[in-house]
C-alpha positions as CSV (number, residue, x, y, z in Angstrom):
1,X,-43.2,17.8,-192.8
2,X,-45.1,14.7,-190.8
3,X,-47.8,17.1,-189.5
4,X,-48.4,17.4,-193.2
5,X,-48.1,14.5,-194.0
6,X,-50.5,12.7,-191.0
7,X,-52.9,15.6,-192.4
8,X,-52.9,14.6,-195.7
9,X,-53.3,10.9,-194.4
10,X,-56.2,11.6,-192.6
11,X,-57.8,13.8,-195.6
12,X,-56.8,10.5,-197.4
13,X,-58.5,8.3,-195.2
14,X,-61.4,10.4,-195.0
15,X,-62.1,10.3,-198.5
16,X,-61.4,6.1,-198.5
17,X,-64.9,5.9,-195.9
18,X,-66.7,7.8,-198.6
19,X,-65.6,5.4,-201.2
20,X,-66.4,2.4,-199.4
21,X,-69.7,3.3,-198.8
22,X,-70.2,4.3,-202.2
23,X,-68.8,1.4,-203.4
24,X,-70.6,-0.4,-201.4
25,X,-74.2,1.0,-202.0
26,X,-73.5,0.0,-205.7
27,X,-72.0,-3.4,-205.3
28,X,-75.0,-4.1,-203.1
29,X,-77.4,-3.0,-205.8
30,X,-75.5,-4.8,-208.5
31,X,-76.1,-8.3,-206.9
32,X,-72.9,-8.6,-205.1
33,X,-74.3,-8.5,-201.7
34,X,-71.4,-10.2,-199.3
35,X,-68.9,-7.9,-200.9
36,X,-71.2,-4.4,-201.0
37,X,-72.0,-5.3,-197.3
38,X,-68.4,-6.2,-196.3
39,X,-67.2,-2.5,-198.2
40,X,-70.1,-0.9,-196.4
41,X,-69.6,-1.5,-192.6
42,X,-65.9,-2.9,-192.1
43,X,-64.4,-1.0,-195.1
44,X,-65.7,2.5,-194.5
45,X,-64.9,2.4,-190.0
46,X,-61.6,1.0,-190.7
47,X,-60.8,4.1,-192.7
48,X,-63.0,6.4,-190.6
49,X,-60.6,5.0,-187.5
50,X,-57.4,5.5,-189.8
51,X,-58.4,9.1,-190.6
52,X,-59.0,9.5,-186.4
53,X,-56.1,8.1,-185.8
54,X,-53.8,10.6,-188.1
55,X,-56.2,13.1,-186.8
56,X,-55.2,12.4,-183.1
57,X,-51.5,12.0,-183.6
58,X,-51.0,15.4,-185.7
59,X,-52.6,17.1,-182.8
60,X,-50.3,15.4,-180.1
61,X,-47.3,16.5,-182.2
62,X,-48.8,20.3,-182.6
63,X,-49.3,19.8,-179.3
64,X,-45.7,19.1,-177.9
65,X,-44.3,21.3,-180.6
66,X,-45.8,24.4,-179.2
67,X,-45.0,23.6,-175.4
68,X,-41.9,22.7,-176.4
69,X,-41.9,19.1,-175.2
70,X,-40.7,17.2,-177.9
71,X,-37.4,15.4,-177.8
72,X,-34.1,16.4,-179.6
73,X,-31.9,14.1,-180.2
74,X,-29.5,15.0,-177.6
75,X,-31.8,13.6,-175.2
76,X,-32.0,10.2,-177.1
77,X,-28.1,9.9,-177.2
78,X,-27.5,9.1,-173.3
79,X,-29.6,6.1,-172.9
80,X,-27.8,3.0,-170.8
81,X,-28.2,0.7,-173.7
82,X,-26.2,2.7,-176.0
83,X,-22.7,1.4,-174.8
84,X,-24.0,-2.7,-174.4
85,X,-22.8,-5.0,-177.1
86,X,-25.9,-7.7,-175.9
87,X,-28.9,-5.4,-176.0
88,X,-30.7,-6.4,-179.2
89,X,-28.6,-9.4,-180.0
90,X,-30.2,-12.6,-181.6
């Protein structure tokens, strides 16, 4: 379920850059020029990076899943700070 979830994330994502720089072609035309520009190049890399991003973590988890390196949660259950009263205290 996450792997299809970062994958429709990234298709997600991937289809945000094309917005933005559709977007911002036509608010650029339309007079607007600050806000087509601002769409254009920081809108469409920051969802260009997100969609990488999903991309690369789906993989990692494909990855462990078929070498078999992923963590149950028997091996989360004996850590030392399990048992202390102070660890996460205010």
């Amino acid at each position: 379920m996450r792997n299809l979830s970062l994958n429709l994330a990234a298709i997600i994502s991937l289809l945000g850059m094309v917005v933005c720089l559709c977007m911002g072609v036509v608010i650029t035309a339309s007079g607007e020029a600050l806000f087509g520009m601002t769409l254009f190049f920081l809108g469409s890399p920051v969802c260009l990076a997100l969609a990488v991003v999903f991309d690369y973590v789906a993989e990692q988890l494909r990855l462990e899943r078929r070498t078999g390196r992923f963590r149950s949660k028997a091996d989360v259950i004996d850590t030392p700070w399990e048992d202390d009263p102070e660890h996460g205290a205010i």
